[in-house]
N, C-alpha and C positions, 0 to 999 in steps of 0.2 A: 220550076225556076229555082234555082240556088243563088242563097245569097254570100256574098264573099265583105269578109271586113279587111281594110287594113288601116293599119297604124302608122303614124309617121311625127318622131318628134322634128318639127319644124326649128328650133331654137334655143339650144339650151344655155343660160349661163349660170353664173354662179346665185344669180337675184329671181332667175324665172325661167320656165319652158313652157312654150308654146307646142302642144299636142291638138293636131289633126287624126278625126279619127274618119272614114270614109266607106262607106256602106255601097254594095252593088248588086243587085238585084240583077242576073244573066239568067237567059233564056239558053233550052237547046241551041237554038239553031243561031244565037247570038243576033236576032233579029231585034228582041226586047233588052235593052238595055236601061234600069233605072238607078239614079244615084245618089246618096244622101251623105251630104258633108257638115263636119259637127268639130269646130275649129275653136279651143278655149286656151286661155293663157293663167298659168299657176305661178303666182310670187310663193319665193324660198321662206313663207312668214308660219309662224304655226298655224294659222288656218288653211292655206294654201300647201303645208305639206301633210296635214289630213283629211284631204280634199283629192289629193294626187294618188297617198296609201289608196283609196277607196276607187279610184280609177277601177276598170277593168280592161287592164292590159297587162301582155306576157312581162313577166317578171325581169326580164332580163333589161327591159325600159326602165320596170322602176328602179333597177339594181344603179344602171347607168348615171337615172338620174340624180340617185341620194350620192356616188359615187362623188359627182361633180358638186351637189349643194352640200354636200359633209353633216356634219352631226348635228349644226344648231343652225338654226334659219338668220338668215342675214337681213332680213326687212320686219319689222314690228308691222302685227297688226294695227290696221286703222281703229283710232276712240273713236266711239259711236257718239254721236250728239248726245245732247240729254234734252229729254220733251222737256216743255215748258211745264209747269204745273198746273193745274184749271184749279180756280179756287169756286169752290160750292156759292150758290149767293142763298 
């Protein structure tokens, strides 16, 4: 059985790309056919463009992609809440 990957950016604009990534599992005789799809979406923000670096996919997607987002990310990261404080009694 060989398994075949591909790649398809779904979506790109200047704030986010939507990357489908699709897994297939073929048999010789193409009897056995199984399939695994893994569909995420990356904002242009500094976590989400080293998020996308670390992807594994051919270069020429990421080349594409930073092409269209440019040098500095256009959405700020989300502030994270801040926990409450538990006071000791």
């Amino acid at each position: 059985m060989e398994t075949q990957k591909k790649i398809t950016l779904r979506r790109l604009t200047t704030d986010f790309v939507e990357v489908n990534q699709k897994w297939h599992d073929v048999s010789d005789d193409m009897t056995n056919v199984k399939s695994m799809n893994h569909m995420a979406t990356f904002s242009n923000s500094p976590t989400g463009r080293e998020m996308v670096k670390n992807l594994d996919i051919p270069r020429e997607f990421l080349t594409g992609i930073f092409n269209v987002w440019g040098d500095e990310p256009t959405i700020a990261d989300p502030e994270m809440p801040k926990m409450p404080e538990v006071k000791k009694q």
